[in-house]
PyMOL Python script that loads the backbone (N, CA, C, O; Angstrom):
from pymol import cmd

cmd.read_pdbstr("""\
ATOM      1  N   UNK A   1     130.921  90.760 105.067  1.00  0.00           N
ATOM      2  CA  UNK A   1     129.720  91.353 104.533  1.00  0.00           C
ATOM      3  C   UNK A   1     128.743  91.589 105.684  1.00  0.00           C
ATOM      4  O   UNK A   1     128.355  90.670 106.404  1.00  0.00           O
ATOM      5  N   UNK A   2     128.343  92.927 105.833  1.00  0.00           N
ATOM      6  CA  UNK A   2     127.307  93.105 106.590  1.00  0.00           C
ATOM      7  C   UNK A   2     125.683  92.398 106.475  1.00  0.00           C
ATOM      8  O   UNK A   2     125.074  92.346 105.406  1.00  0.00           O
ATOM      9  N   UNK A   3     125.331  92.065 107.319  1.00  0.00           N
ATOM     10  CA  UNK A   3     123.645  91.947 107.295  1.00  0.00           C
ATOM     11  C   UNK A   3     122.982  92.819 106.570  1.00  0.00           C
ATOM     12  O   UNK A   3     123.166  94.023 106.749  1.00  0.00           O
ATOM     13  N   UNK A   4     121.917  92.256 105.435  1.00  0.00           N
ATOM     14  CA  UNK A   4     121.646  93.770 105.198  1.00  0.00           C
ATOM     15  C   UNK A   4     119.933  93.398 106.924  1.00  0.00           C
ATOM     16  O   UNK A   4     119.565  92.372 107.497  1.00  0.00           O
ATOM     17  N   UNK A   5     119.409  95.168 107.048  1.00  0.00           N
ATOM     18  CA  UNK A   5     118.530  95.393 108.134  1.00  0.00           C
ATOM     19  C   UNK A   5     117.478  95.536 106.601  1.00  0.00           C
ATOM     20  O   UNK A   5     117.456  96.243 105.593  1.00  0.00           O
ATOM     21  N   UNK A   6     116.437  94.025 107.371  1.00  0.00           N
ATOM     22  CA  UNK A   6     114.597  94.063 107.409  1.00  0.00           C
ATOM     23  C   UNK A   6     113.901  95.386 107.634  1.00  0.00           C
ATOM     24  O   UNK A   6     114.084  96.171 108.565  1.00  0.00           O
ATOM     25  N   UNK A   7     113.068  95.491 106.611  1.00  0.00           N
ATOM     26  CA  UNK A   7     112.379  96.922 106.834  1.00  0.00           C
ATOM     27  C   UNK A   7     110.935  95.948 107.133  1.00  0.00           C
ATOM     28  O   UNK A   7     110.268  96.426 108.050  1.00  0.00           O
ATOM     29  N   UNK A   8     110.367  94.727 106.545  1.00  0.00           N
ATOM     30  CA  UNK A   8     109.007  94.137 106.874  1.00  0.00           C
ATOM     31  C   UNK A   8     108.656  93.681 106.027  1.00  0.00           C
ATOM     32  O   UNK A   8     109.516  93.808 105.155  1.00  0.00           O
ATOM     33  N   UNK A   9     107.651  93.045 105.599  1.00  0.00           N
ATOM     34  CA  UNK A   9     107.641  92.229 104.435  1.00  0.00           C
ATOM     35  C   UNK A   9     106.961  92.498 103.160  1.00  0.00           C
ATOM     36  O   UNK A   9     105.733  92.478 103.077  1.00  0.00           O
ATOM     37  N   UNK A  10     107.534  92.683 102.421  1.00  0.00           N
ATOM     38  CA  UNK A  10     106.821  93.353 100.831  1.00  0.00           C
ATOM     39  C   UNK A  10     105.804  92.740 100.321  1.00  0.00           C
ATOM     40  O   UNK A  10     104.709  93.301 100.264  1.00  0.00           O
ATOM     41  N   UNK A  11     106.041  91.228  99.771  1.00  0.00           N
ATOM     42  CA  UNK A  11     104.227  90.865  99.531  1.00  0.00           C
ATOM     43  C   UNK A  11     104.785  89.335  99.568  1.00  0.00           C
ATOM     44  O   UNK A  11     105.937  88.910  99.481  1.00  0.00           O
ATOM     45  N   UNK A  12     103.747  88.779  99.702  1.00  0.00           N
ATOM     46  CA  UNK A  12     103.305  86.799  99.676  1.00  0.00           C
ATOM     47  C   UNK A  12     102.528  87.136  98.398  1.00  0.00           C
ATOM     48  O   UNK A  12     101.575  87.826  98.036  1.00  0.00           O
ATOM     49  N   UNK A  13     103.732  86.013  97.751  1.00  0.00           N
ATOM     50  CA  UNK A  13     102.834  85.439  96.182  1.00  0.00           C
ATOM     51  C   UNK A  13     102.433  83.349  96.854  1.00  0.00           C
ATOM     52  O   UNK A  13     103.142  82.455  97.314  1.00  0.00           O
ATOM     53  N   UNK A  14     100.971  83.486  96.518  1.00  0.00           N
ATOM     54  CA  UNK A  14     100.467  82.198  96.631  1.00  0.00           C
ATOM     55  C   UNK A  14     100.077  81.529  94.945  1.00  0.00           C
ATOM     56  O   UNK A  14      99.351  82.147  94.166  1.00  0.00           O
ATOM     57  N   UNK A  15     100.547  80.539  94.700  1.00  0.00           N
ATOM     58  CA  UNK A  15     100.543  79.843  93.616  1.00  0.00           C
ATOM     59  C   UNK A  15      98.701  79.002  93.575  1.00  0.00           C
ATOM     60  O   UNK A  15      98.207  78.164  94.328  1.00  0.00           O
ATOM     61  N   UNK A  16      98.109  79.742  92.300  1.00  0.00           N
ATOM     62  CA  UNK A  16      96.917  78.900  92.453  1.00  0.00           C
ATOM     63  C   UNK A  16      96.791  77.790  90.611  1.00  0.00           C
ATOM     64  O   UNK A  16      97.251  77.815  89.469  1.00  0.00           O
ATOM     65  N   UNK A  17      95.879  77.011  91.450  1.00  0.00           N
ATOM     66  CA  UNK A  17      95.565  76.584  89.851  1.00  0.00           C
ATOM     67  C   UNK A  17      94.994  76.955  88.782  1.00  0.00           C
ATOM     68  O   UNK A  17      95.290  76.572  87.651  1.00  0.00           O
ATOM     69  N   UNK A  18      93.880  77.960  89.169  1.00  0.00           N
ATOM     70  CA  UNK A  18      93.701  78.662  87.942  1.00  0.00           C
ATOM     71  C   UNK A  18      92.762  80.033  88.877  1.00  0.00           C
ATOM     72  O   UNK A  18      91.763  79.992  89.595  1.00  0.00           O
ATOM     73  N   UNK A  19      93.756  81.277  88.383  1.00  0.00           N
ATOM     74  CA  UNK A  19      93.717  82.252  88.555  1.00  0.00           C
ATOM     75  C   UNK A  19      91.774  83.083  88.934  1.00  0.00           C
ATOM     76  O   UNK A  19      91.252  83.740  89.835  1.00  0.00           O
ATOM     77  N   UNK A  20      91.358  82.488  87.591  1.00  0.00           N
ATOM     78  CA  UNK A  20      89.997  82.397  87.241  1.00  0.00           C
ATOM     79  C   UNK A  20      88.626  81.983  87.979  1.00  0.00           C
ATOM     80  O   UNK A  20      87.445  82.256  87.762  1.00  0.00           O
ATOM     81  N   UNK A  21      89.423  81.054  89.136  1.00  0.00           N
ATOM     82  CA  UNK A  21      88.634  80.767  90.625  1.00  0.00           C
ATOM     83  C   UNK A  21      88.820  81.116  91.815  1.00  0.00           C
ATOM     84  O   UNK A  21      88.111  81.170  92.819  1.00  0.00           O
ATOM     85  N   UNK A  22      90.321  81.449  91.471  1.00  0.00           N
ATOM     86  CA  UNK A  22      90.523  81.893  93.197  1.00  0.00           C
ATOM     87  C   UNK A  22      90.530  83.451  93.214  1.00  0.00           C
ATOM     88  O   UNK A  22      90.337  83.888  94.349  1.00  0.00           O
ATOM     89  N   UNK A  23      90.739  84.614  92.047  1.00  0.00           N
ATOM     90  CA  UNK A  23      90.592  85.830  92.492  1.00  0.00           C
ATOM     91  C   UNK A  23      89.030  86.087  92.819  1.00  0.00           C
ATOM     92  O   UNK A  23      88.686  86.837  93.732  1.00  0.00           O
ATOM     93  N   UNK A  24      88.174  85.444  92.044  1.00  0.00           N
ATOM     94  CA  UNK A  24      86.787  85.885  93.043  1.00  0.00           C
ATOM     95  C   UNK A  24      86.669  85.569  94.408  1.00  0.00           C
ATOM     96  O   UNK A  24      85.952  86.276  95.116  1.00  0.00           O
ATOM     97  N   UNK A  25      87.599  84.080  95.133  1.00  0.00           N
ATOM     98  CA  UNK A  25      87.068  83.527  96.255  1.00  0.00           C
ATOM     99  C   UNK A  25      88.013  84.745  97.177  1.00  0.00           C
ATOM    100  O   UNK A  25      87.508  85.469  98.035  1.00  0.00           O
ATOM    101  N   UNK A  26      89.265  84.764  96.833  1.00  0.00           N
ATOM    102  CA  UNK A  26      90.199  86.150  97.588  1.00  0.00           C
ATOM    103  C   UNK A  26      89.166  87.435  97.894  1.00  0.00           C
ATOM    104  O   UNK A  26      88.789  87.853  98.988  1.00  0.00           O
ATOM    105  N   UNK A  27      88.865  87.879  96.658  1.00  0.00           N
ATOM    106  CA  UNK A  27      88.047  88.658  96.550  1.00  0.00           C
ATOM    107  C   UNK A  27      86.593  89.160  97.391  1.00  0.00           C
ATOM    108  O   UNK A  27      86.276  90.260  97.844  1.00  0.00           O
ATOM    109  N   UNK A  28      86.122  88.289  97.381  1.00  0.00           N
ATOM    110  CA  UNK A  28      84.913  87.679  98.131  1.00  0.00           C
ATOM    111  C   UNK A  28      85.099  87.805  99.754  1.00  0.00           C
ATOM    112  O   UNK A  28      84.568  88.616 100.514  1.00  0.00           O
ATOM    113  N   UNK A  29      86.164  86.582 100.092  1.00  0.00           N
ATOM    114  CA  UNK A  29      86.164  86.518 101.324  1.00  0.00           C
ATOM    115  C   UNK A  29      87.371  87.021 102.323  1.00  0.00           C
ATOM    116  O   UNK A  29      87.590  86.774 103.509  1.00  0.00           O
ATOM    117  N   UNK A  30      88.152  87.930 101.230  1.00  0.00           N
ATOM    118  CA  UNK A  30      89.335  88.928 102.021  1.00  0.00           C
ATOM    119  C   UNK A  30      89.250  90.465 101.760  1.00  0.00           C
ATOM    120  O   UNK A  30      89.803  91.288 102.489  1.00  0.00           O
ATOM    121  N   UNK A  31      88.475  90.795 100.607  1.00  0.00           N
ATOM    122  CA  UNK A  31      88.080  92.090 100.514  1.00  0.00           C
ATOM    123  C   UNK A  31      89.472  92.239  99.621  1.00  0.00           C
ATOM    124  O   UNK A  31      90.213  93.200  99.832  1.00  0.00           O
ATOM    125  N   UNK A  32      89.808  91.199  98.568  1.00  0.00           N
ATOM    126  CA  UNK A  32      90.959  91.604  97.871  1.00  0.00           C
ATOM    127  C   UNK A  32      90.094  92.783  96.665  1.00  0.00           C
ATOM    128  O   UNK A  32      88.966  92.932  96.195  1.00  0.00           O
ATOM    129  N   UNK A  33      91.590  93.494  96.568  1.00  0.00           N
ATOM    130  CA  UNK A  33      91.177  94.413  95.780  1.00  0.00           C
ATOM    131  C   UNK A  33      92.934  94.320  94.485  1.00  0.00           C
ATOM    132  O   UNK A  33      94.102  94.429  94.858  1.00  0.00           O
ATOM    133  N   UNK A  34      92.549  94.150  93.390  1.00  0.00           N
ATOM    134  CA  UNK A  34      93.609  93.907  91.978  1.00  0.00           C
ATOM    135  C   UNK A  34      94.289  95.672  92.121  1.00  0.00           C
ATOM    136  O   UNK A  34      93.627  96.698  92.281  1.00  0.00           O
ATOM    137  N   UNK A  35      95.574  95.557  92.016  1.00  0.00           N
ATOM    138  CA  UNK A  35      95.656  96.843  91.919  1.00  0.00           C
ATOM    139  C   UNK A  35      96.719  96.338  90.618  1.00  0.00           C
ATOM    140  O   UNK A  35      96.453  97.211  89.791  1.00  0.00           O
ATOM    141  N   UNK A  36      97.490  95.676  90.129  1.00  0.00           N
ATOM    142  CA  UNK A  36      98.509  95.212  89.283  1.00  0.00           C
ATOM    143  C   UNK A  36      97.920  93.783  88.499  1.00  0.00           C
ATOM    144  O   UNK A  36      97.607  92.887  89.283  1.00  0.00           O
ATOM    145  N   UNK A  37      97.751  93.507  87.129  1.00  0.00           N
ATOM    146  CA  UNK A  37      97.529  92.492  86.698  1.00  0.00           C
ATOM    147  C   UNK A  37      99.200  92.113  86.197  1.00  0.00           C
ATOM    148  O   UNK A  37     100.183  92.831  86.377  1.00  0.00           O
ATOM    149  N   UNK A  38      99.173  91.292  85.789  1.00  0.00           N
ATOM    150  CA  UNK A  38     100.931  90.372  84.776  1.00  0.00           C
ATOM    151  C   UNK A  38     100.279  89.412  83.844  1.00  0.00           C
ATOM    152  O   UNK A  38      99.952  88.235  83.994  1.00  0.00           O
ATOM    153  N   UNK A  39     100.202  90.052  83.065  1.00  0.00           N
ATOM    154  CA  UNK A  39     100.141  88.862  81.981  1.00  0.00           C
ATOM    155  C   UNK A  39     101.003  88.378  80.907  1.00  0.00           C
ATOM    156  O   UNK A  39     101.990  89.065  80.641  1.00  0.00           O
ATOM    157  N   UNK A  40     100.777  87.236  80.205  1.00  0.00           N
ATOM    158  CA  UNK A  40     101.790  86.860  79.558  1.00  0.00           C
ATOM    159  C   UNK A  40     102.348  87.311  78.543  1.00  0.00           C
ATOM    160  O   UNK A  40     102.215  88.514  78.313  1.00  0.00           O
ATOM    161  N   UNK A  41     103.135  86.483  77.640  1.00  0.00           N
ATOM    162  CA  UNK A  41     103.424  87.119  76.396  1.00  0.00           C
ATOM    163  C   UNK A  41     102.376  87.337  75.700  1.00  0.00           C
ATOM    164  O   UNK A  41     102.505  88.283  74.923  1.00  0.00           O
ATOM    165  N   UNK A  42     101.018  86.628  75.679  1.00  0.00           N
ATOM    166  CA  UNK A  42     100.769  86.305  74.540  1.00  0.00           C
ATOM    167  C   UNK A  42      99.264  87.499  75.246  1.00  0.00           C
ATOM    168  O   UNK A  42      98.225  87.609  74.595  1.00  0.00           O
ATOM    169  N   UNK A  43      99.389  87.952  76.064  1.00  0.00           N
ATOM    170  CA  UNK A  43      98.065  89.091  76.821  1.00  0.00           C
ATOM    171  C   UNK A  43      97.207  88.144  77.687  1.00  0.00           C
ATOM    172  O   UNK A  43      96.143  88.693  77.972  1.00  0.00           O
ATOM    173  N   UNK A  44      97.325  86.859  78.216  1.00  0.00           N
ATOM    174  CA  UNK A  44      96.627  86.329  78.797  1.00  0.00           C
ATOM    175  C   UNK A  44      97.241  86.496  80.373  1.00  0.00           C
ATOM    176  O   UNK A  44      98.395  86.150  80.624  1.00  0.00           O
ATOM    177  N   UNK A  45      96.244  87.124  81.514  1.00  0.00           N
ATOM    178  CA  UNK A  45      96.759  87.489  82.353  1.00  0.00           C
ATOM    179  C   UNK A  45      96.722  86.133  83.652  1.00  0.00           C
ATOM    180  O   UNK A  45      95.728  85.731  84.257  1.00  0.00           O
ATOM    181  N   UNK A  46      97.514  85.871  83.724  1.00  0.00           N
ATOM    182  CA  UNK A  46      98.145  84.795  85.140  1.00  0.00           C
ATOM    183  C   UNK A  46      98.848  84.812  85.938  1.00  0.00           C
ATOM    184  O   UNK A  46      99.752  84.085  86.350  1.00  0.00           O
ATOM    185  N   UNK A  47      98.255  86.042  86.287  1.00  0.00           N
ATOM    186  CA  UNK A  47      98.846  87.001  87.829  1.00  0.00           C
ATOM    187  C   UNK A  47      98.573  87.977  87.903  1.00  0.00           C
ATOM    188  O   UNK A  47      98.681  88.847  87.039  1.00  0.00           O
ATOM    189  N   UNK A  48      98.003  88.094  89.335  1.00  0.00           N
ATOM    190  CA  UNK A  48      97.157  89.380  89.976  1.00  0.00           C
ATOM    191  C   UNK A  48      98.461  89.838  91.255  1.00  0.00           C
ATOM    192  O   UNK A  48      99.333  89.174  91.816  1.00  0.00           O
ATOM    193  N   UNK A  49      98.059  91.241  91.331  1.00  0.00           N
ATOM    194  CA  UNK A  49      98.851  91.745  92.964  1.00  0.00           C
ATOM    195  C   UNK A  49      97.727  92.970  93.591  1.00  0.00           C
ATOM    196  O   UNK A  49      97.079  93.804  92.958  1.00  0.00           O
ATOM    197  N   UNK A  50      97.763  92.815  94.483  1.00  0.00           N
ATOM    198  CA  UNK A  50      96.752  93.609  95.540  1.00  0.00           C
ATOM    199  C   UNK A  50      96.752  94.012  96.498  1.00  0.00           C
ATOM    200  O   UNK A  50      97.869  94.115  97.004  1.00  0.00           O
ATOM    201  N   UNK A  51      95.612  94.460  97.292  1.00  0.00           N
ATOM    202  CA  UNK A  51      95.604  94.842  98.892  1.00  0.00           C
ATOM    203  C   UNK A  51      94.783  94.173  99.086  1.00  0.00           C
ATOM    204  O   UNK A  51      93.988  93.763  98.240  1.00  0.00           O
ATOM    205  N   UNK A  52      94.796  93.811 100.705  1.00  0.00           N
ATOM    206  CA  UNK A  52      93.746  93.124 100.835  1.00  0.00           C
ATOM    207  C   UNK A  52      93.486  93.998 102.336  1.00  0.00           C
ATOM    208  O   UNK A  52      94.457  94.687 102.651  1.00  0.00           O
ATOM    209  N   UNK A  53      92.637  94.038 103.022  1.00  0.00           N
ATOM    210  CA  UNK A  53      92.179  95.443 104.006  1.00  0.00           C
ATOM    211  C   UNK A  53      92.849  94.605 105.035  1.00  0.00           C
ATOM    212  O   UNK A  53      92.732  93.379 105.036  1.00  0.00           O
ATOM    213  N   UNK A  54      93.638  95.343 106.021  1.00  0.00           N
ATOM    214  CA  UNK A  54      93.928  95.004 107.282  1.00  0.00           C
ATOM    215  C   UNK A  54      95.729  94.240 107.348  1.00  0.00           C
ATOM    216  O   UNK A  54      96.339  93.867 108.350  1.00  0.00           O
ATOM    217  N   UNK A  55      96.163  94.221 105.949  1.00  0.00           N
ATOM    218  CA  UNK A  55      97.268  93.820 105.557  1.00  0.00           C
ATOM    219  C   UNK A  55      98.336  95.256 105.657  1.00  0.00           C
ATOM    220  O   UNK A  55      99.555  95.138 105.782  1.00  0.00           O
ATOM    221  N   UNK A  56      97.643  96.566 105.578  1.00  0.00           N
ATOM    222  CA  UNK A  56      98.747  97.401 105.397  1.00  0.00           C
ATOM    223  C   UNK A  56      99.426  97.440 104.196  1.00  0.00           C
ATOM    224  O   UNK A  56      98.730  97.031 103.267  1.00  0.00           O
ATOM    225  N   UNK A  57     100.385  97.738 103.929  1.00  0.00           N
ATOM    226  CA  UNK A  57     101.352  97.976 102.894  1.00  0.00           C
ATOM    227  C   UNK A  57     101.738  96.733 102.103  1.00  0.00           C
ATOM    228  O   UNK A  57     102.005  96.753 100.901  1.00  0.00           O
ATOM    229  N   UNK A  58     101.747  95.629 102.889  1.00  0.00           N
ATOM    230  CA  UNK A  58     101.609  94.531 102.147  1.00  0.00           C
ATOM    231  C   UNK A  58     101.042  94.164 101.041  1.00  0.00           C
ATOM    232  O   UNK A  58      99.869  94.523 100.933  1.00  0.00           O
ATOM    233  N   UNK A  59     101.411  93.665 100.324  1.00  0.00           N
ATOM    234  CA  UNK A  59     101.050  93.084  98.887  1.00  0.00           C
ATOM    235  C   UNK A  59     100.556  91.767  99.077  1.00  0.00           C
ATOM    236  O   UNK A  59     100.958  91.296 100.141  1.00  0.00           O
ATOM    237  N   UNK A  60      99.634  90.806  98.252  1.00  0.00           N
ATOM    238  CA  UNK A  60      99.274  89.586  98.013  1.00  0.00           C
ATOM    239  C   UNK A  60      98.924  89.575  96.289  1.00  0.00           C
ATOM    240  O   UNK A  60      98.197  90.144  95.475  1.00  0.00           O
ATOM    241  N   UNK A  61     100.099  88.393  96.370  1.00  0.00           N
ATOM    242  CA  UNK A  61     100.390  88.258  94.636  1.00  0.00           C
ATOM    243  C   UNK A  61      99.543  86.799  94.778  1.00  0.00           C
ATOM    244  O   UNK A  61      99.804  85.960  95.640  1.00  0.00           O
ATOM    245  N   UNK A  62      98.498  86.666  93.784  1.00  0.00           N
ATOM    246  CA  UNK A  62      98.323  85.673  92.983  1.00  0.00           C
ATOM    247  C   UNK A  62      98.931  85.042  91.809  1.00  0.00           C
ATOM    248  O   UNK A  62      98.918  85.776  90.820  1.00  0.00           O
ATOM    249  N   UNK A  63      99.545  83.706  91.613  1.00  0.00           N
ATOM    250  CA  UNK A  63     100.056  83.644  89.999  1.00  0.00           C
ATOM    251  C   UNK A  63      99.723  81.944  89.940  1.00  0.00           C
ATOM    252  O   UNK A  63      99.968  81.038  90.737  1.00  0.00           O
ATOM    253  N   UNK A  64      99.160  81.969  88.826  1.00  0.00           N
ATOM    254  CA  UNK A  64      98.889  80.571  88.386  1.00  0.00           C
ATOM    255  C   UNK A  64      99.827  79.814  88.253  1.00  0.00           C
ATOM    256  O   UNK A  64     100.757  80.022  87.475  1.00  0.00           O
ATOM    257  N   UNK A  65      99.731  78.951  88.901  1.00  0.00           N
ATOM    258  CA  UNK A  65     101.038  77.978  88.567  1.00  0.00           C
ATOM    259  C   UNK A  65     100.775  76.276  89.041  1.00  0.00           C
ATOM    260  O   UNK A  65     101.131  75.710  90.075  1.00  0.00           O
ATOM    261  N   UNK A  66     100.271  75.918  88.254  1.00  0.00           N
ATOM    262  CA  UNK A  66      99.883  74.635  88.822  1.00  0.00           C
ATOM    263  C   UNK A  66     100.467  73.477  89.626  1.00  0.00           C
ATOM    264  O   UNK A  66     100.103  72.812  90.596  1.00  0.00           O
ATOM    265  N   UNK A  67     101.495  73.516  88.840  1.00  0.00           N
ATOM    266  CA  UNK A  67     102.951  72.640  89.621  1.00  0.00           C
ATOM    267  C   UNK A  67     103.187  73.154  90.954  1.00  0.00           C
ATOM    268  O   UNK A  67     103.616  72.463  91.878  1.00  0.00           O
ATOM    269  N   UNK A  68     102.855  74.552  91.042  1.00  0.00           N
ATOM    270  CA  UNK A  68     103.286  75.190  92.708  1.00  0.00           C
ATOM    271  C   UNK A  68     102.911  75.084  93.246  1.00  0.00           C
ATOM    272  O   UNK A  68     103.403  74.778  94.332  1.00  0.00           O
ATOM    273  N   UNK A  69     101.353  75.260  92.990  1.00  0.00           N
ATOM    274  CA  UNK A  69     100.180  74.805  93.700  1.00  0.00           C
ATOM    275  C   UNK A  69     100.073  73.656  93.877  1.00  0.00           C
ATOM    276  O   UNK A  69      99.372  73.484  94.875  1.00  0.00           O
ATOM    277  N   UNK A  70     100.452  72.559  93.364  1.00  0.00           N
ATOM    278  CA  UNK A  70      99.550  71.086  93.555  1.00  0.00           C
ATOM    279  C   UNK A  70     101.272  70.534  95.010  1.00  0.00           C
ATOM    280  O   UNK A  70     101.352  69.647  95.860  1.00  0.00           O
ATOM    281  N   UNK A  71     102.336  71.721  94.521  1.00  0.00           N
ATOM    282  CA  UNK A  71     103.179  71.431  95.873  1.00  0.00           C
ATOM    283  C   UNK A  71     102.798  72.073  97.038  1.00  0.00           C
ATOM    284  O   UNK A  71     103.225  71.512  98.046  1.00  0.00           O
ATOM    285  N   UNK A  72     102.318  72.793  97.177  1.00  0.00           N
ATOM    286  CA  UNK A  72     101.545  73.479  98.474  1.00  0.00           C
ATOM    287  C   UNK A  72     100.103  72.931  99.151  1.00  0.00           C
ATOM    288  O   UNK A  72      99.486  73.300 100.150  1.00  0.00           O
ATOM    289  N   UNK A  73      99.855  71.904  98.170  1.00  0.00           N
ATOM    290  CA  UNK A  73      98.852  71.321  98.923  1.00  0.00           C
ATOM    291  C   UNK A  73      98.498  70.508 100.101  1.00  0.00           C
ATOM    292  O   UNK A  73      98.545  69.285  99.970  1.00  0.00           O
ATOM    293  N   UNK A  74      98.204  70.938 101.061  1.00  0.00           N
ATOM    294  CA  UNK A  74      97.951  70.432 102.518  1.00  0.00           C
ATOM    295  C   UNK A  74      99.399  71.305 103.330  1.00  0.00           C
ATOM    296  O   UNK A  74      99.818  70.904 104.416  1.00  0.00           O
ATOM    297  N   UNK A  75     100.098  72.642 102.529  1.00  0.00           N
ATOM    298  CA  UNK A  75     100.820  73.312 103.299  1.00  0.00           C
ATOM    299  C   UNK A  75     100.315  74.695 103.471  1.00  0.00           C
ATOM    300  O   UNK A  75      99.929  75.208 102.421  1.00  0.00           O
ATOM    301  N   UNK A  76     100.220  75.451 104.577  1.00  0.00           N
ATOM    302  CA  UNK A  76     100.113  76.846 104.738  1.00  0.00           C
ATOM    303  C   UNK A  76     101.466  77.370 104.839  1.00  0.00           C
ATOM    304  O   UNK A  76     102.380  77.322 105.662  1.00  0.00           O
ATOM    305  N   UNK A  77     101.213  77.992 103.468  1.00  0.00           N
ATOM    306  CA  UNK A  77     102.309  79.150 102.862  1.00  0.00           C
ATOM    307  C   UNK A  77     102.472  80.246 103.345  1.00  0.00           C
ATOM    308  O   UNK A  77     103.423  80.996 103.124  1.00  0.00           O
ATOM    309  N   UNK A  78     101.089  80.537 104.407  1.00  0.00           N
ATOM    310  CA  UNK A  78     101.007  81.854 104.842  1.00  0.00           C
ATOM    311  C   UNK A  78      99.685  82.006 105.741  1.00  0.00           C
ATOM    312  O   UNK A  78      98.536  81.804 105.349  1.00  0.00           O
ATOM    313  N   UNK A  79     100.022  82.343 106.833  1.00  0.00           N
ATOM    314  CA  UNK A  79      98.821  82.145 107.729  1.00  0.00           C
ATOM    315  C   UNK A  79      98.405  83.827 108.104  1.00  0.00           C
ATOM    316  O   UNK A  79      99.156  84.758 108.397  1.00  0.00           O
ATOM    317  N   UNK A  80      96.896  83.787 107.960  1.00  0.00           N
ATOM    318  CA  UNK A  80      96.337  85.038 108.462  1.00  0.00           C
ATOM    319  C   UNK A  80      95.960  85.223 109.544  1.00  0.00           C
ATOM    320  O   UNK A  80      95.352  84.219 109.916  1.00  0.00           O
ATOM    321  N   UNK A  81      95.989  86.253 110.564  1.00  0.00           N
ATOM    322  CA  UNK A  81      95.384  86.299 111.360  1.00  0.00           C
ATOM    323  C   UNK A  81      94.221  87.191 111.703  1.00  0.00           C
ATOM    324  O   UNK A  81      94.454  88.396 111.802  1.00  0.00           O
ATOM    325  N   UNK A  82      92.935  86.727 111.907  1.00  0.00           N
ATOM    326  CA  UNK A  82      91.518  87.106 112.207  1.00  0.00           C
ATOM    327  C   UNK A  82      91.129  87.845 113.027  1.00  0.00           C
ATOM    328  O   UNK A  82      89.922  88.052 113.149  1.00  0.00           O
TER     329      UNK A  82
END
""", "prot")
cmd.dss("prot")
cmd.show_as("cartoon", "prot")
cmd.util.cbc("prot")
cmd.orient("prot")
């Protein structure tokens, strides 16, 4: 089986605890902008996808997930550079 060839990276989903605090702080202090909501079955939305300026084509998915989040804590999932 061949390799398949990397074109670059499509998007980083970061797991938060509640959706409801961290898209304003994204928002706020990355210039995120919602271009895709996901919500659930039931219409309650717990997951955002976006641009955020200076990312390019890249995507940044938000999705609530508490369990994911409370495992990522004190880990960088994804480091930006300034």
């Amino acid at each position: 089986m061949s390799r398949p060839e990397l074109s670059g990276v499509h998007h980083v989903k970061i797991p938060v605890t509640a959706l409801g605090r961290a898209l304003p702080w994204y928002e706020r202090v990355f210039g995120f902008r919602v271009t895709w909501e996901f919500p659930d079955e039931d219409g309650t939305v717990r997951g955002v996808a976006g641009q955020i300026p200076g990312l390019g084509d890249i995507l940044l998915a938000l999705r609530e997930n508490g369990r994911a989040a409370e495992g990522c804590r004190g880990f960088d999932p994804v480091g930006f550079g300034v």
